[in-house]
C-alpha positions as semicolon CSV with decimal commas, in nm:
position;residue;x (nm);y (nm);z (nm)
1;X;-4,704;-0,694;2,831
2;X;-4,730;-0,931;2,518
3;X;-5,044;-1,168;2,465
4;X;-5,007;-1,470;2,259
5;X;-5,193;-1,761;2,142
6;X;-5,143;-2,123;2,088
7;X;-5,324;-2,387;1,917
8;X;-5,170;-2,698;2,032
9;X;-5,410;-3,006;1,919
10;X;-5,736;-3,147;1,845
11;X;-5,876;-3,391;2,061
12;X;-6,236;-3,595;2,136
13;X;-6,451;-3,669;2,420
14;X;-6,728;-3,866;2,453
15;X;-7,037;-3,752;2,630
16;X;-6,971;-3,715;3,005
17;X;-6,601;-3,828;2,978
18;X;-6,344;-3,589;3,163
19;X;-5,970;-3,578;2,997
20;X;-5,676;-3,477;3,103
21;X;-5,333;-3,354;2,878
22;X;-5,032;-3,180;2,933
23;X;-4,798;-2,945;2,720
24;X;-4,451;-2,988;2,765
25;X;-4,167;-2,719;2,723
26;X;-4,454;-2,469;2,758
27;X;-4,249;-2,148;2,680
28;X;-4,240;-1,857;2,813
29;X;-4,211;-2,071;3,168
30;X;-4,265;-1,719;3,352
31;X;-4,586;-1,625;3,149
32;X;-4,946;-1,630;3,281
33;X;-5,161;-1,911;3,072
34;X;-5,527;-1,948;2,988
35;X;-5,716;-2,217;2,821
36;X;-5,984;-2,285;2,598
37;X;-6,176;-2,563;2,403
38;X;-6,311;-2,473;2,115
39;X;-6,571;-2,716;1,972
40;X;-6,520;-2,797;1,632
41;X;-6,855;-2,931;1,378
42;X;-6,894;-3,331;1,426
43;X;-7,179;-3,395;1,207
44;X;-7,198;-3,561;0,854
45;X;-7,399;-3,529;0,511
46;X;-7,521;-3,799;0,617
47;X;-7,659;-3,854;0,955
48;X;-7,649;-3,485;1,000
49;X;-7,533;-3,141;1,166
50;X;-7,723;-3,141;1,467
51;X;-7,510;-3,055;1,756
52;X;-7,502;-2,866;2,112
53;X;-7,142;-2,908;2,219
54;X;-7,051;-2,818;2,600
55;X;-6,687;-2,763;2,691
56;X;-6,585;-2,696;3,021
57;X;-6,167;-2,673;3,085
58;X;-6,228;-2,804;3,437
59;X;-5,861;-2,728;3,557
60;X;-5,540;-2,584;3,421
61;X;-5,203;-2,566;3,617
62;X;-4,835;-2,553;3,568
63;X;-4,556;-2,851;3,637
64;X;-4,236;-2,703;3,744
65;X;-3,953;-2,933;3,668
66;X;-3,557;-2,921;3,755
67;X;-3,417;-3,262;3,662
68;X;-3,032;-3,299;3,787
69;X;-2,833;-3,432;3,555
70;X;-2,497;-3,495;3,674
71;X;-2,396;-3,571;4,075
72;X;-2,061;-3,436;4,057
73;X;-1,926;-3,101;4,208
74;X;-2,064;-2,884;3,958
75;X;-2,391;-2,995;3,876
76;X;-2,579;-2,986;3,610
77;X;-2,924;-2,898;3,534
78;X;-3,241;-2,910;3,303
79;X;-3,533;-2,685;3,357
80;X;-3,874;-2,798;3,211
81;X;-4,211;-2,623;3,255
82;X;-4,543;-2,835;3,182
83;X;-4,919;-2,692;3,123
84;X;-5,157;-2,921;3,220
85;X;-5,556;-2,905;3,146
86;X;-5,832;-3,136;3,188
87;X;-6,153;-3,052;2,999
88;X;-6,520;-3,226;3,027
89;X;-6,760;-3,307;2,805
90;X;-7,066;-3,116;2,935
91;X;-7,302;-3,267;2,591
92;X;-7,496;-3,539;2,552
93;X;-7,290;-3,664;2,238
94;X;-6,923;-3,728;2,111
95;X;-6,688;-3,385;2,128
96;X;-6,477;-3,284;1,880
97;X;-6,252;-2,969;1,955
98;X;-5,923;-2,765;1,947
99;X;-5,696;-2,629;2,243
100;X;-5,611;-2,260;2,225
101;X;-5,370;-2,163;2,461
102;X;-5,342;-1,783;2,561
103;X;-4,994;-1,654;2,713
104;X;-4,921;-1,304;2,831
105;X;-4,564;-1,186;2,894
């Protein structure tokens, strides 16, 4: 068994706020995911560095899609597997932070 890892974007949250993404043509579609936000530094030279960031990937689950493409006698399909994740801002300020996505196989 293989383990990889993913960084797909960065994203923001404000304090309290819940999101929700998704990552499509999430290969390998027959792998076992994991998630996790990782809280990137949000403060400036000038008003700044204090922070207590609180992450919390509230959900993660997997979109299974077979789209037909054609109706006649031999049909025709596509195959597309989604991850999707919703994280919440557990902090009492803005969140800045990455998505790492962990796959084994």
């Amino acid at each position: 068994m293989g383990l990889k890892v993913f960084h797909t974007n960065t994203l923001e949250l404000n304090a309290g706020q819940t999101g929700h993404w998704w990552w499509n043509n999430a290969t390998p579609a027959d792998a076992v995911w994991s998630a996790n936000a990782v809280p990137l530094a949000t403060g400036s030279t000038t008003s700044g560095f204090s922070q207590n960031t609180q992450l919390e990937v509230t959900r993660l689950w997997r979109v299974f899609k077979v789209i037909e493409k054609s109706t006649s006698q031999f049909s025709d399909t596509d195959i597309e597997t989604e991850i999707h994740y919703e994280v919440k801002n557990l902090g009492g300020t803005k969140a800045k932070f990455r998505m790492f996505f962990s796959v084994a196989s």
